[in-house]
Every structure is written in C-alpha cells, then in structure tokens.
C-alpha positions as CSV (number, residue, x, y, z in Angstrom):
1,X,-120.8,-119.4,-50.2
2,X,-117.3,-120.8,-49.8
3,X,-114.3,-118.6,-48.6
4,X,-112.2,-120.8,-51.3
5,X,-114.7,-119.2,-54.0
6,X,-114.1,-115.9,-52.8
7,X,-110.5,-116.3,-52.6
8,X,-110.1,-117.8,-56.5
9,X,-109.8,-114.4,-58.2
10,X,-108.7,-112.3,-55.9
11,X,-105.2,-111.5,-57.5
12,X,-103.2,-110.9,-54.3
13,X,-104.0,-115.1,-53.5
14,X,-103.5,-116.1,-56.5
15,X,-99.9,-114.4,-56.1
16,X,-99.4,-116.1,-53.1
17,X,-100.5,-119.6,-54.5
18,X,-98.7,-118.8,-57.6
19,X,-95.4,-118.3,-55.3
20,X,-95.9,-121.5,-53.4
21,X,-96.7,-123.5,-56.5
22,X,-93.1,-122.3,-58.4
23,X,-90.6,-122.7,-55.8
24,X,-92.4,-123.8,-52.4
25,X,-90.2,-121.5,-50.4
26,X,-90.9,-119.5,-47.1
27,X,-93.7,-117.1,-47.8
28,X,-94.8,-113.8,-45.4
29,X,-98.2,-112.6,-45.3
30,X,-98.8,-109.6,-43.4
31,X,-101.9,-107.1,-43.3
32,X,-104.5,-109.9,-43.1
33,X,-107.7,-109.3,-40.0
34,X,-107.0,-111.5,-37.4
35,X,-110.5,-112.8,-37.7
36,X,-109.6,-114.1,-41.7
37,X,-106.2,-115.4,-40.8
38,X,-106.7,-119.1,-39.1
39,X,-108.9,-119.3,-43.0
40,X,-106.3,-118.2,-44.8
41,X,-104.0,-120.5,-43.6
42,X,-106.2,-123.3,-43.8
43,X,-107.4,-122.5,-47.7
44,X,-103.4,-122.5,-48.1
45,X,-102.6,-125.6,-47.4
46,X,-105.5,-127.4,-48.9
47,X,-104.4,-126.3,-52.8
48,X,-101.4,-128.1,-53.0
49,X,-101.7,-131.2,-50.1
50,X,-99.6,-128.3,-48.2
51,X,-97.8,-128.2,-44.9
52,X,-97.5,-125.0,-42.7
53,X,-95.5,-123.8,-40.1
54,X,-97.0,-120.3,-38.7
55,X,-94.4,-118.5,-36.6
56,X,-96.4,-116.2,-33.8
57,X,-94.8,-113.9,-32.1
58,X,-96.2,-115.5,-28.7
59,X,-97.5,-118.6,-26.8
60,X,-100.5,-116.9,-26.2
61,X,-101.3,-115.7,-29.9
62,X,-100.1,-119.1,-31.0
63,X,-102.5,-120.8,-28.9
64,X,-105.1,-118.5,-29.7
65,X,-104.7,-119.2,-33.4
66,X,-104.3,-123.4,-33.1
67,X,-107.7,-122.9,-31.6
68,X,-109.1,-120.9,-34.7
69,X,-107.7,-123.2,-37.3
70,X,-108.5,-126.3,-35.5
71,X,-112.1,-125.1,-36.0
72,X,-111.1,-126.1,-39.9
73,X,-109.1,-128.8,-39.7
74,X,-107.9,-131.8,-37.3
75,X,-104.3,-131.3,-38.9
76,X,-103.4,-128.4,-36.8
77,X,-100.9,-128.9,-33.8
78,X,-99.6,-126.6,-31.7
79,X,-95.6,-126.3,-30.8
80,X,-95.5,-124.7,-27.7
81,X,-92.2,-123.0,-25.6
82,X,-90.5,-125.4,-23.3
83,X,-90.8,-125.0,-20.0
84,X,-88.2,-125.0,-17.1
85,X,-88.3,-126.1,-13.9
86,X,-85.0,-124.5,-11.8
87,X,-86.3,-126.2,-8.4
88,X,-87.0,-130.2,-7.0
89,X,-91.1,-130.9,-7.5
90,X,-92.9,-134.4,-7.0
91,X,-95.6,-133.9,-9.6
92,X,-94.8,-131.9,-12.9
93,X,-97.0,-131.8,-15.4
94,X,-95.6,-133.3,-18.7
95,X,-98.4,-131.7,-21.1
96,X,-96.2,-129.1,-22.9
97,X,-93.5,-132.0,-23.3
98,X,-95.8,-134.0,-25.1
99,X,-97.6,-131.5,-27.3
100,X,-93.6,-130.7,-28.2
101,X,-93.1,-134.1,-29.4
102,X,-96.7,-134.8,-30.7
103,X,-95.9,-131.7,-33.5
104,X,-92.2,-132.8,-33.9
105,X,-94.1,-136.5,-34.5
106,X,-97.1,-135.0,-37.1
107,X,-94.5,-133.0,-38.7
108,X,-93.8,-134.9,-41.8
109,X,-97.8,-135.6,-42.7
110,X,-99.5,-134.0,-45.2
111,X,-101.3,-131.1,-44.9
112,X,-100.1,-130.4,-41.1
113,X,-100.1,-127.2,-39.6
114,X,-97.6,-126.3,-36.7
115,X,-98.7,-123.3,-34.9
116,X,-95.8,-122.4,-32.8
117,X,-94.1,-119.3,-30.9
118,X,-90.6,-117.2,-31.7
119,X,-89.5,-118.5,-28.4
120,X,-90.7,-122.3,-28.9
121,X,-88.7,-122.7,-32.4
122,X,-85.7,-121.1,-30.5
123,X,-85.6,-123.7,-27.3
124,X,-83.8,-127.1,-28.3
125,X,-85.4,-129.8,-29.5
126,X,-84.6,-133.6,-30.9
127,X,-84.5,-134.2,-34.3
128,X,-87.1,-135.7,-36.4
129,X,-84.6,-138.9,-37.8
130,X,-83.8,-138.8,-33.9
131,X,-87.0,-138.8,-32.8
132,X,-88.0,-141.8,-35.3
133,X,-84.9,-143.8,-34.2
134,X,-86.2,-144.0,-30.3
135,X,-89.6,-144.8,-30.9
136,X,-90.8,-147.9,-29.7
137,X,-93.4,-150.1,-31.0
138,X,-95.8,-152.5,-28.8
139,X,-98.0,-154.9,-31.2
140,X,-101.9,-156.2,-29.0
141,X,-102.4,-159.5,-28.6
C-alpha cells in the first residue's frame, strides 16, 4: 500500500492540502512521529508540483532529515549554517559553501525541498537575482 492512499481521507491532510491549495501561504505542522515526517513532507509537495522549505531547529536535525527525504526524492537539498573561520589556514574546506549556493541555485525548481537550520536562514546570504547575475557559462567544444 501507498502512504499517499493512506493519507487521501484522513481529514487532518486534507486540511492541510486544502490550506496550501487556497492561498499557498506558510503552513506549521507540529505533532507528527519523526519517523512519518521526511513522508509527509515529501507527499506534500508532490500534490500541487510544490516547493518546501522545512525550518529545523538544528544542523544536526536538518541533516538528519535531508537524509530521510532524500530516500524519496532527488529534489531535496540541504541549506546548511555558514561557517567561520576567525584564524589564517592553507586548506579550508569549501563544502558547506557550496551546498549554500547549490540550495540558493535549486531554489526556484519545482518540487524542491530546502532542509535548512534556524541559524543557517539567519547567517547572510546573496540573493537569488544576485546569484543569477554572476554566474558564468562555459559552452564544450
């Protein structure tokens, strides 16, 4: 059986659907298993050709739920905090910055779902139209 199937008459979804369909606005969902919620997020924005950002109150909880919803769905990035260096190193390792601008760069595709952190939405970041502006293009051959 199909968790979709499952989920089609049970009233408290079809409130939340209901609510996304009329005015697409920022929901909360709270009371949901940790085990069922990486699901429910996924059966959420496959409805409507939905996007999602999922606000965690960690990088570690974030993380941990990326993982679970990847399982579903190659659409799922992960935002993560940005990280300072105070101090002079030869070799720093670049991977946060480029999972940053990897979710800032699938943000306007369909059916995308940004897993991110409190403290990684409040750390500055460029713009989308910014972002677009300095790309640069190579063409092969």
């Amino acid at each position: 059986m199909n968790f979709s199937n499952l989920l089609k008459d049970y009233k408290p979804y079809k409130d939340v659907e209901k609510s996304l369909k009329n005015n697409n606005s920022p929901i909360c969902i709270s009371g949901v298993s940790e085990s069922a919620q990486s699901q429910l997020i996924y059966q959420l924005t496959q409805t409507e050709d939905n996007s999602a950002v999922v606000i965690c109150y960690s990088d570690l909880e974030a993380m941990s739920l990326y993982r679970d919803i990847s399982y579903f769905t190659k659409n799922a990035v992960f935002f993560p905090s940005k990280e300072y260096v105070f101090y002079d190193i030869e070799a720093k390792d670049r991977e946060n910055e480029q999972l940053r601008l990897n979710a800032i760069y699938r943000a306007g595709e369909e059916k995308t779902i940004i897993v991110t952190s409190i403290d990684a939405c409040a750390k500055y970041t460029i713009s989308k139209s910014d972002y677009d502006a300095s790309k640069i293009s190579f063409e092969v051959g």
